[in-house]
NUROVEX-933782 format. One record per residue (C-alpha): residue number from 1; x, y, z; residue in three letters. Coordinates in steps of 0.1 Angstrom, whole numbers, plus 2048, in hexadecimal, padded with zeros to 3 digits. Layout:
<NUM,<X,Y,Z>,'Ala'>
...
This chain:
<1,<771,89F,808>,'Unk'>
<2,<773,8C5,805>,'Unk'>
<3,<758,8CC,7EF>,'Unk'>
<4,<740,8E8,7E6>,'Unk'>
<5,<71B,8E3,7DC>,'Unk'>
<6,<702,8FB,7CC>,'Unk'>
<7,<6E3,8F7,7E0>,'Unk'>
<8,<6C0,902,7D2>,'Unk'>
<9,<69E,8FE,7DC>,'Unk'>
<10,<67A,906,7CC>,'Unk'>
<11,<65A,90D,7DD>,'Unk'>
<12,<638,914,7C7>,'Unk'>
<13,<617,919,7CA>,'Unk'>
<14,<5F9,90A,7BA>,'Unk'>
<15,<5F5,92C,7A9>,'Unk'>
<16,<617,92D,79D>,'Unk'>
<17,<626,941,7B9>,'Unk'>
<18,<647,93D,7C2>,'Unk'>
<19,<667,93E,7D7>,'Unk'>
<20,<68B,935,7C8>,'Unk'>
<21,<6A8,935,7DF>,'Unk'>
<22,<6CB,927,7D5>,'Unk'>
<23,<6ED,927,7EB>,'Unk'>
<24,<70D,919,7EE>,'Unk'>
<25,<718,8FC,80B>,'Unk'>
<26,<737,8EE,811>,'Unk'>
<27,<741,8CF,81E>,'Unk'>
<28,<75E,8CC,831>,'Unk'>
<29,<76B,8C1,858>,'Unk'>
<30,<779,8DA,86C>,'Unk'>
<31,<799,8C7,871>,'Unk'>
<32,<7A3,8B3,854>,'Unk'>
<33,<7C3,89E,84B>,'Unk'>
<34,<7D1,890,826>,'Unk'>
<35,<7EA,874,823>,'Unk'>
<36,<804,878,809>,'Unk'>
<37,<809,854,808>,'Unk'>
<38,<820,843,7EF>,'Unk'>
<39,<813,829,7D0>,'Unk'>
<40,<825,80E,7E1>,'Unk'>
<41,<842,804,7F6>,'Unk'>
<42,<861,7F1,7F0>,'Unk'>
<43,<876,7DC,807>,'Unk'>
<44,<88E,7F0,817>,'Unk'>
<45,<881,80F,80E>,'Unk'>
<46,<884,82B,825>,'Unk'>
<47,<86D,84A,81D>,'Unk'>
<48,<85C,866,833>,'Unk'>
<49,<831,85F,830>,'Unk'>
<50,<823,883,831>,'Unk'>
<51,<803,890,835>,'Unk'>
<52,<7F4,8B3,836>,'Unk'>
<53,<7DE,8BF,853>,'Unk'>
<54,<7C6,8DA,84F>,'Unk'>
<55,<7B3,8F2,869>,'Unk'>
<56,<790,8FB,854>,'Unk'>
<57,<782,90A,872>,'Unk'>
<58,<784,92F,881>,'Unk'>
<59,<799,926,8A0>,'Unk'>
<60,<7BA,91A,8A9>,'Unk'>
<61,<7BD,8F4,8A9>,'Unk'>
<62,<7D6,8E0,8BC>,'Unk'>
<63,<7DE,8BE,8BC>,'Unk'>
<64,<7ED,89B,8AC>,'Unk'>
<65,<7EF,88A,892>,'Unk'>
<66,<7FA,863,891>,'Unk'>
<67,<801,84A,878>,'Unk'>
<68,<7FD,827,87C>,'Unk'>
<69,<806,806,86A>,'Unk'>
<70,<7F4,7EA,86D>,'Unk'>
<71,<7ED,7C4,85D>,'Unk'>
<72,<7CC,7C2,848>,'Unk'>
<73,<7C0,7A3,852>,'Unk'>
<74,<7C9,7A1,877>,'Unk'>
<75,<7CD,7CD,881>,'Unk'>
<76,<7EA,7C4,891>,'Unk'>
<77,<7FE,7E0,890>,'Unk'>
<78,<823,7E2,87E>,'Unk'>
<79,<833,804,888>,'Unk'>
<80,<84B,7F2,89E>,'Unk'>
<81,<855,7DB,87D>,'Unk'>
<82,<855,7FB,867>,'Unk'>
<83,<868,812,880>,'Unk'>
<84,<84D,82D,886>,'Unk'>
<85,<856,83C,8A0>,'Unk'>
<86,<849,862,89F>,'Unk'>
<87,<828,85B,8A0>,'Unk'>
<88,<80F,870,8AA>,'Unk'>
<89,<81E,88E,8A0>,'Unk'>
<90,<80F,8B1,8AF>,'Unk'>
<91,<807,8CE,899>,'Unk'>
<92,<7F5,8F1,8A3>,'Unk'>
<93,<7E5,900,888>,'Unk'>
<94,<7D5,928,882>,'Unk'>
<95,<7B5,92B,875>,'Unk'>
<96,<7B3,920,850>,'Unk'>
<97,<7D8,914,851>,'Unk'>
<98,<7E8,8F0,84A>,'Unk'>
<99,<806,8DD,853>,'Unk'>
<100,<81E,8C7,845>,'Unk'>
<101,<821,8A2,859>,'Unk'>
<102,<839,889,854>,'Unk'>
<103,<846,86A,862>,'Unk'>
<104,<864,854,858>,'Unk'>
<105,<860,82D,853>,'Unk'>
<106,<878,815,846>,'Unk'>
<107,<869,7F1,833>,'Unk'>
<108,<875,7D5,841>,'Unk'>
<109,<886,7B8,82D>,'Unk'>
<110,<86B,79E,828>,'Unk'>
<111,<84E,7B8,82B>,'Unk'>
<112,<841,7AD,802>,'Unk'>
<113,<836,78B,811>,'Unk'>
<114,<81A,79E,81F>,'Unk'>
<115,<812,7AE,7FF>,'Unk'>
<116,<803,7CF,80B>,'Unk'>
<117,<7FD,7E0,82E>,'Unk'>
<118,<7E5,7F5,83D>,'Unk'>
<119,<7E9,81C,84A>,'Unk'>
<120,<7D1,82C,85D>,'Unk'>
<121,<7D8,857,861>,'Unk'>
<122,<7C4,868,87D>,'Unk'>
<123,<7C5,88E,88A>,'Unk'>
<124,<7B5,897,8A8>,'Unk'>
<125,<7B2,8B7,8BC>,'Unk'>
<126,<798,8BE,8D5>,'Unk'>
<127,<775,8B5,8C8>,'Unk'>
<128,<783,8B1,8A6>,'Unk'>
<129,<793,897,890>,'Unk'>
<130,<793,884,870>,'Unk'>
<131,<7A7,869,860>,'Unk'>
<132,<7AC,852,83F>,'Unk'>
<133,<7B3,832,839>,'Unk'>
<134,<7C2,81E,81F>,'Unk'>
<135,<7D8,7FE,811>,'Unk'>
<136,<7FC,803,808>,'Unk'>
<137,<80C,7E8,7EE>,'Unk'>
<138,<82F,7D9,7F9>,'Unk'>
<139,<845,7D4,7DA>,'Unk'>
<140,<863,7B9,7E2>,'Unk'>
<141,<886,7C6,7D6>,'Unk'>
<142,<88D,7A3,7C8>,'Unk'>
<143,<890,78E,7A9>,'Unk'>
<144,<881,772,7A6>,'Unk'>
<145,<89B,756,791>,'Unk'>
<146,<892,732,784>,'Unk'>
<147,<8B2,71B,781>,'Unk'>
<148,<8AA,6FD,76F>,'Unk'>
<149,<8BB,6DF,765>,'Unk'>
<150,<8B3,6C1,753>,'Unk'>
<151,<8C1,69E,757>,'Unk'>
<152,<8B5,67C,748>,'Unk'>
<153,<8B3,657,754>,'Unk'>
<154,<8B3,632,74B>,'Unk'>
<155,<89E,619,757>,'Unk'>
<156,<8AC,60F,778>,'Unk'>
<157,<8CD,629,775>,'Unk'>
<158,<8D2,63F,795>,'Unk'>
<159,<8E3,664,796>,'Unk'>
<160,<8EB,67F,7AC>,'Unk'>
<161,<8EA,6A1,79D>,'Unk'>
<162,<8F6,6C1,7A9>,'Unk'>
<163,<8E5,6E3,7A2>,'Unk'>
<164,<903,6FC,79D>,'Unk'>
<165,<8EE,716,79D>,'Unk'>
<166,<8E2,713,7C0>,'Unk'>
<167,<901,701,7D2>,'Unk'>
<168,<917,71F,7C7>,'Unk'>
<169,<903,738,7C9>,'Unk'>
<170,<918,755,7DE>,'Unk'>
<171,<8FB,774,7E3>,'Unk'>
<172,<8F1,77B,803>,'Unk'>
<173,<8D5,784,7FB>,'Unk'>
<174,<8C5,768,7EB>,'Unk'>
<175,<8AD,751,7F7>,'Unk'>
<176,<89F,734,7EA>,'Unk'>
<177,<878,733,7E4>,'Unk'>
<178,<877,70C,7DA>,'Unk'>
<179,<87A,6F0,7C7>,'Unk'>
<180,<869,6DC,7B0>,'Unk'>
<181,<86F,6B9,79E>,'Unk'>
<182,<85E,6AF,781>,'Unk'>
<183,<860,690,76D>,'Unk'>
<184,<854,682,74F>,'Unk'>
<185,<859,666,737>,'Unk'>
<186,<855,674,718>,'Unk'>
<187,<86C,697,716>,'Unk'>
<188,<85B,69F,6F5>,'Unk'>
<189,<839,6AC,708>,'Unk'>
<190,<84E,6C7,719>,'Unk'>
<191,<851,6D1,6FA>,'Unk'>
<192,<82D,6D1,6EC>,'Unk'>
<193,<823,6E1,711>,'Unk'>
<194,<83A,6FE,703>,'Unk'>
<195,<82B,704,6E4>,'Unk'>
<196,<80F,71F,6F5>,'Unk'>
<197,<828,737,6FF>,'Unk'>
<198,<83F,733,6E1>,'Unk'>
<199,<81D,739,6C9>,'Unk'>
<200,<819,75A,6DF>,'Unk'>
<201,<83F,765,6E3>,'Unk'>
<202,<844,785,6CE>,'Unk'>
């Protein structure tokens, strides 16, 4: 981090005598490089990830910067998936100047299951570089719906039942996350199981 520090030392004597010196430091990199990055993604977003650049030092600096994309767990990398495709970017900075970097991505349909991604942004140029790195959260762009439906049986009776919700369901965009089947023999403890929430609904 840039930062400035007040330094300050004391010396002394065992007769009291004395030397006080105080100054200022700063730490910083010579080359140093900030992501803009977003609070999260969406699927199917498409946005431009920027990041400043900045030459500290008192010569000109040339060189890149690149992005990457990458799986937590495993470091495989996604840019392919995530169509980043400008990366490393070259910049040539003045003394004490910065630049503007940017590279376009687009989230891929399906990219929530993973729940968040990595990105790793590194400049180099010459002897110099730096870099951060940092998780991203992936949002999906759906709704999750519950259908239910209830049916009831004798002893012994048999019944075929169709869920009209899902056979006529016409978006193209749905997908179905599962199914579940649950039977009891007493429908009055649904009920009583739903007494919690009603004792805590507003």
């Amino acid at each position: 981090a840039l930062t400035s520090w007040k330094f300050q030392v004391l010396a002394h004597t065992s007769d009291l005598a004395y030397a006080l010196s105080s100054q200022e430091l700063k730490t910083q990199k010579e080359l140093m490089i900030l992501p803009n990055a977003p609070r999260f993604l969406r699927e199917g977003d498409r946005i431009s990830f920027s990041a400043k650049v900045s030459n500290l030092s008192e010569q000109v600096l040339s060189g890149t910067a690149e992005l990457e994309l990458f799986d937590i767990e495993t470091e495989e990398r996604l840019d392919a998936q995530y169509q980043l495709v400008a990366s490393p970017a070259r910049f040539n900075l003045d003394p004490q100047a910065s630049q503007a970097l940017q590279w376009d991505i687009t989230v891929p349909a399906g990219a929530a299951d993973r729940g968040e991604i990595g990105y790793r942004v590194i400049a180099r140029s010459g002897d110099y570089s730096d870099g951060e790195q940092n998780r991203l959260p992936i949002l999906t762009n759906r709704i999750f719906l519950t259908s239910t439906e209830a049916f009831y049986l004798r002893s012994n009776d048999r019944k075929a039942i169709t869920l009209e919700a899902l056979a006529n369901a016409q978006s193209p965009s749905l997908t179905h996350m599962g199914y579940s089947l649950e039977v009891t023999s007493n429908p009055a403890w649904l009920a009583v199981k739903s007494l919690p929430y009603l004792i805590e609904y507003p």
